[in-house]
C-alpha positions in Angstrom: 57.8 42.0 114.5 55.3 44.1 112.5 53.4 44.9 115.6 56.3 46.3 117.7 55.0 50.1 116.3 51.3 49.0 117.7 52.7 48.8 121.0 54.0 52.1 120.9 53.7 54.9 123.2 55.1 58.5 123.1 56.7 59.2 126.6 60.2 61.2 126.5 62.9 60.5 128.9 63.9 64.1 130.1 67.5 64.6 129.8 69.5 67.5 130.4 72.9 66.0 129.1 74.2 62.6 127.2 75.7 61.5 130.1 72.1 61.7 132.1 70.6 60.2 129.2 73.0 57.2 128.9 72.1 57.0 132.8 68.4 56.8 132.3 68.4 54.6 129.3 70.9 52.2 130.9 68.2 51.6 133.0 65.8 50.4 131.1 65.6 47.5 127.6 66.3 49.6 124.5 65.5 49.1 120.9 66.2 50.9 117.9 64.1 50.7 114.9 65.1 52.2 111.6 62.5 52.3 109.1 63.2 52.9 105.5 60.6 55.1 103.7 60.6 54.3 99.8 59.2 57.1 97.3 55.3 56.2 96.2 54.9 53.8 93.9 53.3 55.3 90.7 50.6 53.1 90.2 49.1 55.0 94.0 49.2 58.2 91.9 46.2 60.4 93.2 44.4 57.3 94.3 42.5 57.5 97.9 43.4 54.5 99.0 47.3 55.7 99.4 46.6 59.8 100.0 44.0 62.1 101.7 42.3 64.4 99.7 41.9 67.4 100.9 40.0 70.5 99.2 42.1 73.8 100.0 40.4 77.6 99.3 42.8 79.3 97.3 43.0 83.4 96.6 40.7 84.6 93.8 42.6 85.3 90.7 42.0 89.1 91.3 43.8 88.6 94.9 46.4 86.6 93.5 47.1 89.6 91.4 47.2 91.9 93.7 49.4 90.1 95.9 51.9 89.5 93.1 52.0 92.8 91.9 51.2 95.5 94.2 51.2 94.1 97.8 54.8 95.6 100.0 55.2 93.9 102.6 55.9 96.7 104.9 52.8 98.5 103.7 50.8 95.5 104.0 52.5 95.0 107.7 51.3 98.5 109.3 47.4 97.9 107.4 47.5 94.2 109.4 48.6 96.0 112.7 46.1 98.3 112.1 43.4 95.9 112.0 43.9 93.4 113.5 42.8 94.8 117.0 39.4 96.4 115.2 38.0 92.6 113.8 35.4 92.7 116.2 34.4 96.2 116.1 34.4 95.9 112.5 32.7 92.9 111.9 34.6 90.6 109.6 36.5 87.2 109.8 39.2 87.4 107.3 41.6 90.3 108.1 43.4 90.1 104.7 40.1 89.9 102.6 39.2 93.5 104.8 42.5 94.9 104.1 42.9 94.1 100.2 39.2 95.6 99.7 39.7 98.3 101.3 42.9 99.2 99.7 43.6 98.0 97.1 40.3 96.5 94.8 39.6 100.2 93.5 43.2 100.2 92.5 43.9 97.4 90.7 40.3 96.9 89.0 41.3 100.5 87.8 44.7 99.1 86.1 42.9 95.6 85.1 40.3 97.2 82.7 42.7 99.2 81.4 45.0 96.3 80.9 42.4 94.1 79.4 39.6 95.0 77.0 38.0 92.2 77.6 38.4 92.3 81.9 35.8 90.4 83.2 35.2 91.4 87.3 33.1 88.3 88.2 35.8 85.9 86.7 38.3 87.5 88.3 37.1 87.5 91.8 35.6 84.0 91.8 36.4 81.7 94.4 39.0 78.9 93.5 39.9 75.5 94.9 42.5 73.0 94.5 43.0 69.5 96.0 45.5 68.5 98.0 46.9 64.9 98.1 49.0 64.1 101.0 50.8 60.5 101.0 49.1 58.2 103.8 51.0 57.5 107.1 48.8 53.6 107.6 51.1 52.9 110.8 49.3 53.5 113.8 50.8 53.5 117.8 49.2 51.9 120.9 46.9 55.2 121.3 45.6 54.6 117.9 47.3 57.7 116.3 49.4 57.8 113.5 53.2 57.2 113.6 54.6 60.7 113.1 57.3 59.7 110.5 58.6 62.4 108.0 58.6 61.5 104.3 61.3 64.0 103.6 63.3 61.4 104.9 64.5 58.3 103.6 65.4 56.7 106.8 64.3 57.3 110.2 65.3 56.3 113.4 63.0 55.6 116.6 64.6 55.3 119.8 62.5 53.2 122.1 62.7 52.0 125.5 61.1 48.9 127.3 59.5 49.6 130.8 57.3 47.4 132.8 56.7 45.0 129.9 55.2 48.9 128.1 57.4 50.2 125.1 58.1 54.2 125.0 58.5 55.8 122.1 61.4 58.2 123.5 62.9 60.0 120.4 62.9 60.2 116.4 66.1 61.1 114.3 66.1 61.9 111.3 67.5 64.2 108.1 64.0 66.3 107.8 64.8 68.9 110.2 67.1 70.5 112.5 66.0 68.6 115.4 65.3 65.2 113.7 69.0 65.5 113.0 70.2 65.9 116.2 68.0 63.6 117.9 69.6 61.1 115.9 73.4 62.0 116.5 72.7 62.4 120.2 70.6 58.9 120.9 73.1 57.2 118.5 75.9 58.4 120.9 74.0 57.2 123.6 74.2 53.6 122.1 78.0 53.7 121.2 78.2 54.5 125.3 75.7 51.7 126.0 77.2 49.3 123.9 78.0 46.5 126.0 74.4 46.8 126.8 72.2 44.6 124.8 70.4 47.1 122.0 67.9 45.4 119.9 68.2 46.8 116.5 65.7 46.1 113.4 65.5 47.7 109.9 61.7 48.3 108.3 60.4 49.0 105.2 57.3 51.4 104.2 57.2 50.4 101.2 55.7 52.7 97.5 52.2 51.6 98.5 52.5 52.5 102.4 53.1 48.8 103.7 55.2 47.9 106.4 57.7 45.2 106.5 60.5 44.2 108.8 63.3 43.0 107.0 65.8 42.3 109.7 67.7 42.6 113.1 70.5 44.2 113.2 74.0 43.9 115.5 74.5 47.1 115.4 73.5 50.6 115.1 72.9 52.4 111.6 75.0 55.3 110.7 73.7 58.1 108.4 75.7 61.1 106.9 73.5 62.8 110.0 75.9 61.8 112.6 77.3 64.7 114.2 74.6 67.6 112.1 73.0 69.4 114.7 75.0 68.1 117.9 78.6 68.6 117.9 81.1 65.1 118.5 84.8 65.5 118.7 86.5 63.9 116.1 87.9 60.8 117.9 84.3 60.1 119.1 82.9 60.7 116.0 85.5 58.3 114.0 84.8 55.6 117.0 80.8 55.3 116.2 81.0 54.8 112.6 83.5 51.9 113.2 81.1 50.7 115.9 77.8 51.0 113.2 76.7 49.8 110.1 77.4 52.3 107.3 73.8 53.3 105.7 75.0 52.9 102.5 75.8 49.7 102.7 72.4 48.8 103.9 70.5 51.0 101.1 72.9 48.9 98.6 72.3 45.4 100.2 68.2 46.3 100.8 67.2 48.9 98.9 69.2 48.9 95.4 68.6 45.6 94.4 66.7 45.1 90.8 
């Protein structure tokens, strides 16, 4: 069951309301995978095998400064509209680097050496990096990309449809954002109204050092606190698809809590 991500490919079923989307889908197999994203285990800290590395330019110390204390943002606003529409007349890449020269070095050079004795200009404006360490997504779809799951979740749902012997990735829900969220409520509805259909259901595990388990099929779908964020359900319909799911709770206690 590990490979059923492989197989994956990203093709939306366009929808322009639930009951065109339980339509749709009731045409097709269905499968819902939930896949339970634990925090990084601490022994991966900063290693490359779990994150990419990536060096990231930051401001020099003397822009930094600037920014912090003398930068308005209206100010800054009308120099940026300003020159913008002159970078090629002008001759320089980095409209912000233009502007602060311009308008601000004399300035605040000026207030530094009075600040400090012992101001030292070449310090200051020396170029300054900083790695960046993002947490390693190892599960990769049919097309060889990477499974766009969102770490600020700790569960997400992928709603999948089987056609032709090809599975579709058709949706992700999730808690991450706005649209994750109602992704989720809306294709969960969907199942509650295809119910009778068979809905294969299976609960994942990316695990502190990025590996991928299955764990288990499910009866039923998995209800978050999500339901009903971002996509309205009247209260009736709401009460009827928790009794219809599997409370996530209980399935972070049974899976997830234990030792």
């Amino acid at each position: 069951m590990n490979n059923l991500f492989s197989e994956l490919t990203y093709k939306h079923i366009e929808s322009a309301s639930l009951k065109e989307a339980v339509r749709e889908l009731s045409k097709n197999e269905l499968i819902v995978a939930y896949l339970y994203i634990d925090f990084p285990h601490e022994s991966t800290f900063r290693r490359k095998e779990y994150y990419n590395v990536t060096k990231v330019q930051l401001p020099s110390k003397l822009d930094d400064w600037i920014y912090k204390n003398m930068v308005k943002d209206d100010e800054y606003r009308k120099y940026l509209d300003a020159y913008l529409p002159l970078k090629e007349k002008l001759g320089y890449s980095d409209v912000d680097g233009y502007v602060l020269k311009k308008h601000y070095y004399r300035k605040a050079i000026t207030l530094l050496r009075k600040r400090y004795k012992k101001f030292n200009l070449k310090s200051w404006m020396k170029p300054r990096n900083e790695l960046q360490y993002e947490r390693r997504k190892e599960i990769r779809t049919a097309d060889g990309m990477h499974l766009p799951f969102d770490f600020r979740n700790s569960v997400e749902s992928y709603f999948i449809y089987v056609k032709n012997d090809n599975k579709f990735l058709n949706s992700i829900g999730g808690s991450g954002s706005s649209s994750q969220r109602y992704n989720y409520s809306f294709f969960t509805t969907a199942c509650y109204f295809l119910r009778k259909k068979k809905i294969q259901y299976y609960l994942f595990r990316y695990n502190g050092k990025n590996e991928l388990a299955f764990l288990k099929e499910l009866k039923r779908p998995i209800i978050t606190a999500d339901l009903g964020a971002n996509y309205h359900l009247e209260r009736p319909l709401y009460n009827k698809i928790w009794r219809f799911g599997i409370d996530y709770e209980n399935i972070k206690r049974k899976y997830f809590e234990r030792g």
